[in-house]
C-alpha positions in Angstrom: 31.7 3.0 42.7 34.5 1.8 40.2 32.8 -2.0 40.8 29.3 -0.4 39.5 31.4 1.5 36.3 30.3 -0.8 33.3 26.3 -0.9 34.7 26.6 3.0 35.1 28.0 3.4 31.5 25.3 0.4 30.3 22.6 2.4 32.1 23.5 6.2 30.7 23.4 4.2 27.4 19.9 2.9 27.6 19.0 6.9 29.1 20.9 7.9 25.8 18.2 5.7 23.8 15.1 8.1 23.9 17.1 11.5 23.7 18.7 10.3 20.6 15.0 9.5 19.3 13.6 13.3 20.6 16.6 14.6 18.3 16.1 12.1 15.4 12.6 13.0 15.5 13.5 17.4 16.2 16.1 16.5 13.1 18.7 17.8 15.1 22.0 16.5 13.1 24.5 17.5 14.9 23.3 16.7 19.0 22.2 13.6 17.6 25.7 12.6 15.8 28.0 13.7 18.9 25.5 11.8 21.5 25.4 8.6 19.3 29.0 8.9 19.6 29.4 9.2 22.7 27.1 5.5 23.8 29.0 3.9 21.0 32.4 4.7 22.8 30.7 3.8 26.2 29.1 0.3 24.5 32.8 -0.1 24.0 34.1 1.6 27.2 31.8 -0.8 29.6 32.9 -4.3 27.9 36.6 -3.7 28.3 36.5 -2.0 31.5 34.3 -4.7 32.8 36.7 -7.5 31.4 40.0 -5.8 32.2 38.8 -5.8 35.9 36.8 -8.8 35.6 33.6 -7.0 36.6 31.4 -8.7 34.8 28.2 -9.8 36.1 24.7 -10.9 35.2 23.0 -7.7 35.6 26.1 -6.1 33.5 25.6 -8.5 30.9 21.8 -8.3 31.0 22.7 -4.1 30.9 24.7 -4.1 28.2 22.3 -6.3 26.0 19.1 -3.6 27.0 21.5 -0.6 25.8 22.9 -2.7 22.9 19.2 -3.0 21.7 17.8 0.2 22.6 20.6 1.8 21.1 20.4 -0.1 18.1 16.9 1.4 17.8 17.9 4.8 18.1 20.6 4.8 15.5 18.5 2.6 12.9 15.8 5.2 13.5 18.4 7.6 12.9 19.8 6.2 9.6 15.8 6.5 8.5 15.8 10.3 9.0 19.2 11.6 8.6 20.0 9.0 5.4 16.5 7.9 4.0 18.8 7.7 0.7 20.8 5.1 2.2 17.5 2.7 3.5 16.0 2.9 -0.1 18.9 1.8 -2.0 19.5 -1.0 0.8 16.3 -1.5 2.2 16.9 -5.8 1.2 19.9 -5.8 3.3 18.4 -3.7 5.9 15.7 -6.2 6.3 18.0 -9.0 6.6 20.3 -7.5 8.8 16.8 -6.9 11.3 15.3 -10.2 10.4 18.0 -11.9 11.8 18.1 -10.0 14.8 14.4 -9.7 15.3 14.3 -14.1 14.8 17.3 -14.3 17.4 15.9 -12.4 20.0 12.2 -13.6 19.5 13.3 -16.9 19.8 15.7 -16.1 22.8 12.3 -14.7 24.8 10.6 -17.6 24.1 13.3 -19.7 24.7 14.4 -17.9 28.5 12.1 -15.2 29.2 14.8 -12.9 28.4 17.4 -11.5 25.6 20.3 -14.2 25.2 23.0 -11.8 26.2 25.4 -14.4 25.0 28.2 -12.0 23.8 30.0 -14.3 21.7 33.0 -13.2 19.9 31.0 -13.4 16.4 28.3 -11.4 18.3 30.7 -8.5 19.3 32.3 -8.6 16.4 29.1 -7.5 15.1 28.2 -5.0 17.5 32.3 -3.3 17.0 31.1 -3.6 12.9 28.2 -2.3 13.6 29.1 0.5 15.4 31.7 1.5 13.5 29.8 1.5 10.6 27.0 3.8 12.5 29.7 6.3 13.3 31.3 6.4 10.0 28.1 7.2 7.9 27.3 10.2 10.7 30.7 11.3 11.0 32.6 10.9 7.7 29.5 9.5 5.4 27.8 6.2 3.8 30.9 3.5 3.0 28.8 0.7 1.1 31.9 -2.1 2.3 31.4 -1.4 5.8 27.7 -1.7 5.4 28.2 -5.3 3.8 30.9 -6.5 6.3 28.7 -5.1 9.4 25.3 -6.9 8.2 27.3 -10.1 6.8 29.3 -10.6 10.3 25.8 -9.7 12.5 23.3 -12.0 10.4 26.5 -14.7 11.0 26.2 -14.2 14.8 22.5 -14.3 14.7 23.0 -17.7 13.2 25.4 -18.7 15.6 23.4 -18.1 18.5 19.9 -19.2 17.4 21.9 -22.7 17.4 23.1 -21.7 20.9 19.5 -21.0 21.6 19.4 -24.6 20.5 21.8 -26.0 22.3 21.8 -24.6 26.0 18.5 -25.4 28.1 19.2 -22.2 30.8 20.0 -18.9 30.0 24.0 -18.1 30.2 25.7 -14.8 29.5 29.1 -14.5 28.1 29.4 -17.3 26.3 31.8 -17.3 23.7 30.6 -19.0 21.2 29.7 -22.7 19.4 32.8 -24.2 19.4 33.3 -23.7 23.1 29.9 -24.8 23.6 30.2 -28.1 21.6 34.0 -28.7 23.5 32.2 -28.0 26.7 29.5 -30.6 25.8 32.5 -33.1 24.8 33.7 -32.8 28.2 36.5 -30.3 27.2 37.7 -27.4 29.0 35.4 -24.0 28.5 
């Protein structure tokens, strides 16, 4: 069962998806805070467990990219009912921050059939900023830096891996970024 640990906590993640919806959409505050919580520790949890133990896999990474997305859902729809204050005033950066991420993954299922799950370092950066950011504005409230640094670092690692979309004919997961790609390509070690 521990071997199956980071899928389990991927897959309770994506089930966490629609629930936090129902209570965005019921406008129930509090539930909603403590379960987004909760998957944003386990997005965390599954990663390191599965690297600590090297348990990674392609399902896991393919897992963790379906939660990642569908949790990224529920909190943005979230952010629209709990803070609609905080959408207007940065509804620009918003759209940026979604634009990039909508291109990325457009062009990674027309590139593979599939999400990239690449999990670069930029990307996970990204997803830590991102979720810390998330948890902050429900748990403490709206820091305008964090905002910035989350959607700066995440359009960066959109960027990076459109030109990994580029560059790798097959869908890989876990790659860990363009300079390892290019050294790979080189003839360098990974």
């Amino acid at each position: 069962m521990f071997r199956q640990l980071p899928n389990v906590l991927s897959a309770a993640r994506i089930a966490a998806a629609p629930v936090l919806a129902l209570l965005a959409w019921q406008e129930s505050l509090q539930p909603f805070t403590w379960l987004l919580v909760l998957a944003l520790l386990s997005d965390i949890a599954d990663g390191l467990i599965a690297r600590v133990f090297r348990l990674q896999s392609k399902l896991g990474a393919l897992l963790d990219s379906i939660g990642d997305t569908l949790l990224l859902f529920a909190a943005l729809y979230g952010i629209w009912v709990f803070h609609p204050d905080v959408v207007r005033e940065y509804a620009v950066l918003g759209l940026v921050f979604i634009g990039a991420w909508v291109t990325e993954n457009v062009a990674a299922l027309l590139r593979y059939g599939r999400l990239s799950s690449f999990h670069t370092y930029a990307s996970k950066a990204a997803g830590y900023l991102l979720g810390i950011f998330i948890g902050t504005l429900f748990v403490f409230g709206f820091q305008p830096w964090l905002l910035y640094l989350a959607v700066g670092v995440s359009v960066l690692g959109n960027l990076e891996e459109l030109v990994l979309l580029a560059l790798l004919p097959e869908w890989r997961a876990d790659v860990r970024g363009l300079w390892w790609v290019l050294r790979e390509r080189r003839g360098g070690a990974a």
